[in-house]
C-alpha positions as CSV (number, residue, x, y, z in Angstrom):
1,X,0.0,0.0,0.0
2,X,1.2,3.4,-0.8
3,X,-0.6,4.7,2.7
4,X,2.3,4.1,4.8
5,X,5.1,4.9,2.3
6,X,6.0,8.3,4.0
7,X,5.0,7.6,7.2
8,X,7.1,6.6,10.4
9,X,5.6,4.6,14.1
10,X,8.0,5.8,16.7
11,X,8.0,4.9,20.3
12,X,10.3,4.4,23.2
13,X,10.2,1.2,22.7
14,X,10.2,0.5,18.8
15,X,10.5,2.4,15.5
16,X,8.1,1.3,12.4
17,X,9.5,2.5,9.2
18,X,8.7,1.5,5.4
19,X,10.0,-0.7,3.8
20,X,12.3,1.0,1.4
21,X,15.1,0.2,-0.8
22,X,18.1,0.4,1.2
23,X,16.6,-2.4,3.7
24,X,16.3,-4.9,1.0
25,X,19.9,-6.1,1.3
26,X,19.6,-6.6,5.0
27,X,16.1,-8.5,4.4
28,X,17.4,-10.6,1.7
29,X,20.4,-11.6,4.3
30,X,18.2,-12.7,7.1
31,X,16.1,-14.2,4.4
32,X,19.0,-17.0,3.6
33,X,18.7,-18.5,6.9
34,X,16.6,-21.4,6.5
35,X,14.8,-21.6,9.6
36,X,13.7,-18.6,9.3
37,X,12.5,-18.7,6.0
38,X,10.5,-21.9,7.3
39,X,9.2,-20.3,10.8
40,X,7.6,-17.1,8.4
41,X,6.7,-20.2,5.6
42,X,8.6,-17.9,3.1
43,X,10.0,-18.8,-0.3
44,X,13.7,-18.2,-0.7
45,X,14.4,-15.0,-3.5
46,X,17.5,-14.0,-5.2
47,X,18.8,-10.1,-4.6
48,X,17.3,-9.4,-7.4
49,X,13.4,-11.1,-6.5
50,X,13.8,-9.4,-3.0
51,X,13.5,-5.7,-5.0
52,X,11.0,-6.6,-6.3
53,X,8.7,-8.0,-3.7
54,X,10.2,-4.2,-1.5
55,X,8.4,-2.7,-4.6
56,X,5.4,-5.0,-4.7
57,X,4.9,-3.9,-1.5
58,X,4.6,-0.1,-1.7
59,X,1.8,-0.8,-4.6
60,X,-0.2,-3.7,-3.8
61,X,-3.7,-2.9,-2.7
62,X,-4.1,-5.5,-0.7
63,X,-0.9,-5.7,2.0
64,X,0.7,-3.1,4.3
65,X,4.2,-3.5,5.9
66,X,6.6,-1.7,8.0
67,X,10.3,-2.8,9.0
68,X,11.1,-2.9,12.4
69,X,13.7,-1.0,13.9
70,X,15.2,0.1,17.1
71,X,14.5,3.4,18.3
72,X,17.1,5.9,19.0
73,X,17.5,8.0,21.9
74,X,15.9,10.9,20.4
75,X,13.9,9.4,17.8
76,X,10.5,9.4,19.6
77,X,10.5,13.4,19.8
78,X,11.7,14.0,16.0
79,X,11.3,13.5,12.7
80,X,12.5,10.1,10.8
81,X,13.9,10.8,7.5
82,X,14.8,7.6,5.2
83,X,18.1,6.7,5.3
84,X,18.7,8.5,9.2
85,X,17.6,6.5,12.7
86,X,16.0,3.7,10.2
87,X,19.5,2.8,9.1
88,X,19.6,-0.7,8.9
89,X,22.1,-1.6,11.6
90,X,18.9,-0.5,13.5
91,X,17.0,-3.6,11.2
92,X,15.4,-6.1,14.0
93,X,12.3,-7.9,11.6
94,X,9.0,-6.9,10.3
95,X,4.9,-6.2,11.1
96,X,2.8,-6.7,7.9
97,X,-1.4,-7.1,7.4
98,X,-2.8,-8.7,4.7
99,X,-6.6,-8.3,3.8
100,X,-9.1,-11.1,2.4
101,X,-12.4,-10.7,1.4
102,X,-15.1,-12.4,4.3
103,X,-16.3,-15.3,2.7
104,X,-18.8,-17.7,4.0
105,X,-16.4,-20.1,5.5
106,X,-15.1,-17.2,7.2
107,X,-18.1,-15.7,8.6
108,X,-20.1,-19.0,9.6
109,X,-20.8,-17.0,13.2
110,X,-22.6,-14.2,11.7
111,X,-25.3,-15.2,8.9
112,X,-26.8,-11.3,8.8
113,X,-23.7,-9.9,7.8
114,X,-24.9,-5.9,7.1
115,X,-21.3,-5.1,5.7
116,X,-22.1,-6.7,2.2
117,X,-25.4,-5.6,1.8
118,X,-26.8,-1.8,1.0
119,X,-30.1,-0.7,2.3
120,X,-31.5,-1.0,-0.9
121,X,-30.6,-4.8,-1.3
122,X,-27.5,-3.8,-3.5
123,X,-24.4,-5.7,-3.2
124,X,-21.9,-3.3,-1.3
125,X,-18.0,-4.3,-0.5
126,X,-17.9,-7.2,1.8
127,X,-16.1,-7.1,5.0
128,X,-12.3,-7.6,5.5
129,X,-9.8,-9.8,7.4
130,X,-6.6,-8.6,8.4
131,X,-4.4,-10.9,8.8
132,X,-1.2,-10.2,10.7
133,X,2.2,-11.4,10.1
134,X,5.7,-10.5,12.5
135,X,8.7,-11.5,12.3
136,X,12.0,-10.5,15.0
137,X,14.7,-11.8,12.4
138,X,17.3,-11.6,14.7
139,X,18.1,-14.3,17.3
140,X,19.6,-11.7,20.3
141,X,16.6,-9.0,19.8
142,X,14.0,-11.8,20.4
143,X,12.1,-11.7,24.2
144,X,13.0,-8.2,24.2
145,X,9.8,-6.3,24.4
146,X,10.3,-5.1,20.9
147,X,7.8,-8.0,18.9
148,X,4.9,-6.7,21.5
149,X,5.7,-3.2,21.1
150,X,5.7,-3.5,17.5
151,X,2.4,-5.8,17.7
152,X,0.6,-3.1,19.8
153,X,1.8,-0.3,17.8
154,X,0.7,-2.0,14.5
155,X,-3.0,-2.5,15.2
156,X,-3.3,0.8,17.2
157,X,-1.9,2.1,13.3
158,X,-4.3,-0.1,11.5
159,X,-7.6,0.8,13.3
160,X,-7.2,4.5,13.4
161,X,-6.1,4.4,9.5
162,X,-8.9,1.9,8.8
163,X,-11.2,4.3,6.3
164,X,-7.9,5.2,4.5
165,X,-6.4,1.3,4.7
166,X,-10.1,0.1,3.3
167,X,-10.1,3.1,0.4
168,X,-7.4,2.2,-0.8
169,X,-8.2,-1.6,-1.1
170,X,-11.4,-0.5,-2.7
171,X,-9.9,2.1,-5.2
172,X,-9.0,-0.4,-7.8
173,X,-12.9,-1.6,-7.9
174,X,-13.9,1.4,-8.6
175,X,-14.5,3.0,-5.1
176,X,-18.0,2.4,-3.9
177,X,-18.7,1.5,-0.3
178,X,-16.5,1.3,2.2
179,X,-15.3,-2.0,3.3
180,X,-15.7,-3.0,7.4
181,X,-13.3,-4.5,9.3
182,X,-14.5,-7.9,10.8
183,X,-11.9,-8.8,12.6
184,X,-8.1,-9.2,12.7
185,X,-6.8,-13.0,13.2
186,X,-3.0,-14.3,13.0
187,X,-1.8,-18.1,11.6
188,X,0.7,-19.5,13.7
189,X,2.6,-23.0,14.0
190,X,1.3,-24.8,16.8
191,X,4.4,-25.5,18.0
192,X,5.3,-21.8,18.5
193,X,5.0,-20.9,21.8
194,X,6.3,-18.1,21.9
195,X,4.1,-16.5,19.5
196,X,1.6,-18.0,20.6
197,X,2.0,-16.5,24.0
198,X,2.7,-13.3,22.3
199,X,-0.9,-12.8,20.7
200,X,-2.7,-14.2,23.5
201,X,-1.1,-11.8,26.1
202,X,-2.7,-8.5,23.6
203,X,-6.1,-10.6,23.4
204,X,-6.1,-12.8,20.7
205,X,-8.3,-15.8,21.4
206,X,-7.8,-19.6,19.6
207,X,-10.9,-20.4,17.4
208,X,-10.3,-23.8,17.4
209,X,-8.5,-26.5,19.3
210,X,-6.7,-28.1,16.9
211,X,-4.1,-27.0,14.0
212,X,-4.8,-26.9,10.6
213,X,-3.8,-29.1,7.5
214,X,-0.6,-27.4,7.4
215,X,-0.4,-27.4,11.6
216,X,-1.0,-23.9,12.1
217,X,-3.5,-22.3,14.6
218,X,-6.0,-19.4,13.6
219,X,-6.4,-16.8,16.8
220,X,-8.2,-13.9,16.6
């Protein structure tokens, strides 16, 4: 999404940046480790690829992403400028929503579902998911605060931008109605505790007991 692509989150805490060309090397890096790639279930990229997804990211309609980085001293009280206190020594991971369409699978608890209807009986945009992604590439800045900080930060970001976040999702359909949030939810591994833990302690609930075909567990 363009939204976010000249906007900075600081805190004390944790600095949210976009994702812009000079992190790509850095991401690409952390992207070679193979756990990794398989605890975010992400396909390895050349240099090259990785460029491409950074720009993907600025113009899809449809995803939002900040990189994570630590704060500096000062950095809560002034301006960010790319390139300066997002540098990428600062680099410690990533925050990013996608949005889906409700369908009925989706929305089997709520069969009078007035975000996809108008008054009038028209068809109006359907609801959205937001699914949330985060990622703390790097091994010593994990159980550090900064993945909660981040988390909180994120959806505090998302639901006062929500209008904007939703027009620009609906600007390639040709405007129209404004699509609802129903509800944010995040796939994990079941056997990730940590992140587990992690969701559950801002208020995500399990929807089921039991992991998916691919062993992951939906909260929301």
């Amino acid at each position: 999404m363009r939204l976010n692509e000249h906007q900075a989150l600081t805190t004390t805490q944790i600095l949210l940046v976009p994702y812009s060309t000079h992190h790509v090397p850095t991401y690409h890096a952390w992207m070679e480790d193979e756990a990794l790639r398989a605890a975010t279930a992400s396909d390895r990229l050349t240099l090259e690829e990785e460029y491409a997804m950074q720009r993907s990211w600025r113009t899809d309609r449809d995803k939002l992403t900040f990189i994570l980085c630590l704060p500096a001293a000062e950095c809560a009280s002034k301006a960010v400028v790319e390139g300066r206190r997002d540098e990428v020594e600062r680099m410690v991971g990533d925050v990013n929503l996608f949005l889906y369409e409700v369908d009925d699978d989706d929305d089997d608890d709520d069969d009078d579902d007035e975000g996809t209807r108008l008054s009038n009986g028209a068809s109006a945009q359907r609801s959205l998911i937001g699914e949330l992604e985060l990622m703390i590439a790097r091994p010593e800045h994990r159980r550090q605060g900064y993945g909660r900080a981040a988390l909180l930060t994120f959806m505090e970001y998302i639901l006062l931008n929500w209008e904007r976040i939703a027009a620009e999702y609906t600007a390639s359909e040709g405007g129209g109605a404004r699509s609802p949030l129903a509800y944010l939810r995040v796939r994990i591994n079941e056997t990730n505790a940590s992140s587990i833990r992690l969701f559950t302690s801002v208020g995500f609930q399990q929807t089921t007991e039991k992991a998916n075909y691919f062993g992951e567990l939906e909260l929301r």
